[in-house]
N, C-alpha and C positions, 0 to 999 in steps of 0.2 A: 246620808250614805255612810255608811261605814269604813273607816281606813283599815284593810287585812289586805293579805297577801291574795290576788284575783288576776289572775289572763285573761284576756280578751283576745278575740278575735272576731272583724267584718267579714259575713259570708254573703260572698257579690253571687255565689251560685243559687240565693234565692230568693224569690217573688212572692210575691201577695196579691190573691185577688179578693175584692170584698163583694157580698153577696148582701143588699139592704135592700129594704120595703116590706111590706105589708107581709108578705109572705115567705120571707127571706128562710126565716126558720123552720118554720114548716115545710118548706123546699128542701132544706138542708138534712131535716130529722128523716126524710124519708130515702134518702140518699147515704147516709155516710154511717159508722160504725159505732160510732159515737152518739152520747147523748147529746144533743146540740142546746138542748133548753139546761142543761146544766151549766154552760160557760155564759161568765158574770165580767163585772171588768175586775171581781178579786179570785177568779178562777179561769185558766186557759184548759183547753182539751188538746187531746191526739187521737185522729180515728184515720179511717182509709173509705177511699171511692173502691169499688168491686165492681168486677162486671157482676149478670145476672148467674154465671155460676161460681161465684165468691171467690175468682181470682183477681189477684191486688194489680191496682190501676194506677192509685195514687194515696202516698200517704201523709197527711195533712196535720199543721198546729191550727190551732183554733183560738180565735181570740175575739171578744166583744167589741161591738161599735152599741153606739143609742140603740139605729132602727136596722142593725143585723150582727154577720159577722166576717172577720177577718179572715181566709186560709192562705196560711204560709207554703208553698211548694217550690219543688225543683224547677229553677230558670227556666233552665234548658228543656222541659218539661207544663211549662206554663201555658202554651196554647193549647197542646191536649185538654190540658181540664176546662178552661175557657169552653172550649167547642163542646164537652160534655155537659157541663151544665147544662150551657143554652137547650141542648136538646133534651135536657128534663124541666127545664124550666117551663116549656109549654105556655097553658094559659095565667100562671100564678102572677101575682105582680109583687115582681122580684128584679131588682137592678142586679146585673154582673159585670164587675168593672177591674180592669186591673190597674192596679196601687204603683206607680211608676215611681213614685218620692219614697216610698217604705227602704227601709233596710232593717236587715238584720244583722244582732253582734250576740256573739256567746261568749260566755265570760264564765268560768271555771276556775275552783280554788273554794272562797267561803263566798256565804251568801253576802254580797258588795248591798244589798238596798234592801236588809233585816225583813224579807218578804213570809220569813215562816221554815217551816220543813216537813211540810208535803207537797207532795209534786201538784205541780199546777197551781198551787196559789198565785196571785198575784199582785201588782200594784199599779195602777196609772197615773204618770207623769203630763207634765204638760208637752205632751210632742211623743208620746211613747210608751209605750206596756213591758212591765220588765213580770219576769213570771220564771217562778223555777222549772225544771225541765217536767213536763207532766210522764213522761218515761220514767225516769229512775232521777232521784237525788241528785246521784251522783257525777251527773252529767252536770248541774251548774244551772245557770240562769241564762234565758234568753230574752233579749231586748228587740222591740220592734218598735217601731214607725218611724217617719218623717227624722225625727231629731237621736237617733239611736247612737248615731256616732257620737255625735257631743255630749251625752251622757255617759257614754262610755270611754268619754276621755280620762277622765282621773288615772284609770287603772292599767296595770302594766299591758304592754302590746305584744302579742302573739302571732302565731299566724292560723290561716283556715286549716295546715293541712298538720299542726301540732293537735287543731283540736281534737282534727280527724281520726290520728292514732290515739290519742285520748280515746276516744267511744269506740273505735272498732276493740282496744282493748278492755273495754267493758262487755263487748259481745253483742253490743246496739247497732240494727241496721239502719239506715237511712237512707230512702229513695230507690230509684232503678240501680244504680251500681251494685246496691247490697240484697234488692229484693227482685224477684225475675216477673218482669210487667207479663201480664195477661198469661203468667203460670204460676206465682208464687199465691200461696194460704196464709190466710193470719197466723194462724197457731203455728205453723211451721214457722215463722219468723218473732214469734214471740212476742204476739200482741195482747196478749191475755195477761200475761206478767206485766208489759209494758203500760199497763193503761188504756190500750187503743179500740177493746171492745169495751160496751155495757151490754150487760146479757141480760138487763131487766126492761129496757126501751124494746118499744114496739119494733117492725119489720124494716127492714132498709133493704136496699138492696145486694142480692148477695147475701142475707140472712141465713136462711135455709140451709145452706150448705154449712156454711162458717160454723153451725150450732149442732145441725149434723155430727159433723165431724169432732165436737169436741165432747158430744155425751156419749159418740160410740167409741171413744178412744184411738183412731183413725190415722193420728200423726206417727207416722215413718221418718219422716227424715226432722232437722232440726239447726236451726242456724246456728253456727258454734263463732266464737275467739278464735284462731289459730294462730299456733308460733311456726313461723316458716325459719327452716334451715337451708340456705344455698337460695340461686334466682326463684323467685315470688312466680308463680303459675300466672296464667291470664286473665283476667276476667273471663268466666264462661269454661276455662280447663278442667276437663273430667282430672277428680285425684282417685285413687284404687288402695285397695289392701287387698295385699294375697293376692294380684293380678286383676282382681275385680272391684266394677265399679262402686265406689266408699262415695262420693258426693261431687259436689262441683264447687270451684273455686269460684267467689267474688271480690269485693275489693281489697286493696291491701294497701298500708303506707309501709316503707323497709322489709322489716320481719314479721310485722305483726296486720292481722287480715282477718277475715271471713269466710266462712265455707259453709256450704248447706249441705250438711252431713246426712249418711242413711245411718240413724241408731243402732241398729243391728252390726255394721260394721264399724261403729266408736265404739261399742261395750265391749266385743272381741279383742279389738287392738289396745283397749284401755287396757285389759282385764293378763293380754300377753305384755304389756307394757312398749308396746311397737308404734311408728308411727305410719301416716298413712305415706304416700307416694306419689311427685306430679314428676313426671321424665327425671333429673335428677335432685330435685327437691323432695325434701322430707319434711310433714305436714304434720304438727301434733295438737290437735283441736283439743279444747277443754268447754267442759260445762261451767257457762256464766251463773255466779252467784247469785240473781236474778232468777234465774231460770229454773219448770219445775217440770221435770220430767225423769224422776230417779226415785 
């Protein structure tokens, strides 16, 4: 491991369930967004569960065992997907088990265990998978299994919710806070940039649409950065330009947050250099560096 400057932080807000046997993968490949046969234990993925008309359910790290794979999900969100699988699991023979010893730590700053610099590479430890973010770079490395903490003792200690304004200020969503369960689209949230589709794998569910909409050019609105001036809107608070509705607030740490913008009225207020408006808050969303929609 390398001694450089790295934060860390344990995020107790998420669980792991692992999905092995005979059929694990090919359960998995017809289900989620992601290539599933692409993740190795020196390569992690990011994809998402859909319903059948490609609004996001759950969106998932991916990580290798021997005889399947590992998906990291929100806690609080953990039986949901449990109960979905099962009911796609059917006749495959496929174990679905959740990982009750797993943990996870993110650790941001420089690469702490010289894994590479592409997203998603990886490396396994004796007790844990440490793998750059398959999102962006720049988000850092995350560590998982069993012994994640004690690996990541060397390195300085942070908290969950520094890291958290770390990535909302990169314009990265994460989970139901920042993505709207059973309304939001990949591409609106920036999965396409992120890693989170392969448009060369076969059918999963929820395809259709998701593919749809990106050769017809389809995307309206678009998940933005925001700098909040004055009290932070609510989770789910309509924001407006010009009296009319501009997008909806999602999470925020302080001043800095996320909003699922209508394009049409960020290029206006870009373009008057205005910003948007939640009751007395003032909203000024920017396009992530990441992001390709200009």
């Amino acid at each position: 491991m390398a001694e450089n400057t790295v934060t860390t932080a344990l995020r107790e807000d998420r669980s792991f369930v692992a999905v092995t046997g005979t059929d694990a993968r090919s359960l998995l490949q017809g289900l989620l967004s992601q290539d599933v046969e692409k993740v190795t234990t020196e390569r992690a993925g990011y994809g998402a569960l859909l319903t059948p008309q490609g609004k996001y359910l759950h969106d998932l790290f991916l990580t290798s065992l021997d005889d399947g794979l590992v998906l990291e999900c929100e806690t609080a969100r953990v039986d949901d997907l449990l109960k979905r699988l099962k009911v796609y699991r059917l006749r495959a023979q496929a174990e679905i088990t959740k990982l009750s010893d797993w943990q996870c730590v993110v650790l941001w700053g420089q690469d702490p265990f010289e894994i590479g610099n592409k997203p998603g590479s990886a490396k396994v430890f004796d007790g844990a998978t440490a793998y750059i973010d398959p999102r962006l770079i720049d988000l850092g490395t995350r560590l998982v299994g069993p012994d994640a903490v004690k690996l990541a003792a060397p390195f300085s200690e942070g908290t969950a919710d520094a890291y958290r304004a770390y990535r909302l200020s990169l314009g990265v969503p994460e989970g139901s806070s920042d993505i709207l369960v059973d309304r939001g689209f990949l591409l609106e949230n920036g999965f396409d940039e992120l890693n989170g589709v392969d448009w060369k794998k076969g059918c999963y569910v929820g395809q259709e649409l998701t593919a749809r909409t990106r050769y017809r050019g389809l995307v309206k609105r678009r998940l933005m950065a925001v700098r909040i001036e004055g009290e932070a809107p609510a989770e789910g608070e309509v924001i407006q330009y010009l009296g009319k509705d501009a997008g909806e607030m999602r999470s925020h740490v302080g001043e800095t947050g996320l909003a699922l913008v209508r394009l049409d009225a960020w290029r206006a207020a870009r373009d008057a250099g205005e910003p948007f408006v939640s009751g007395a808050a003032r909203i000024w969303p920017s396009k992530p560096e990441w992001a390709v929609f200009e």
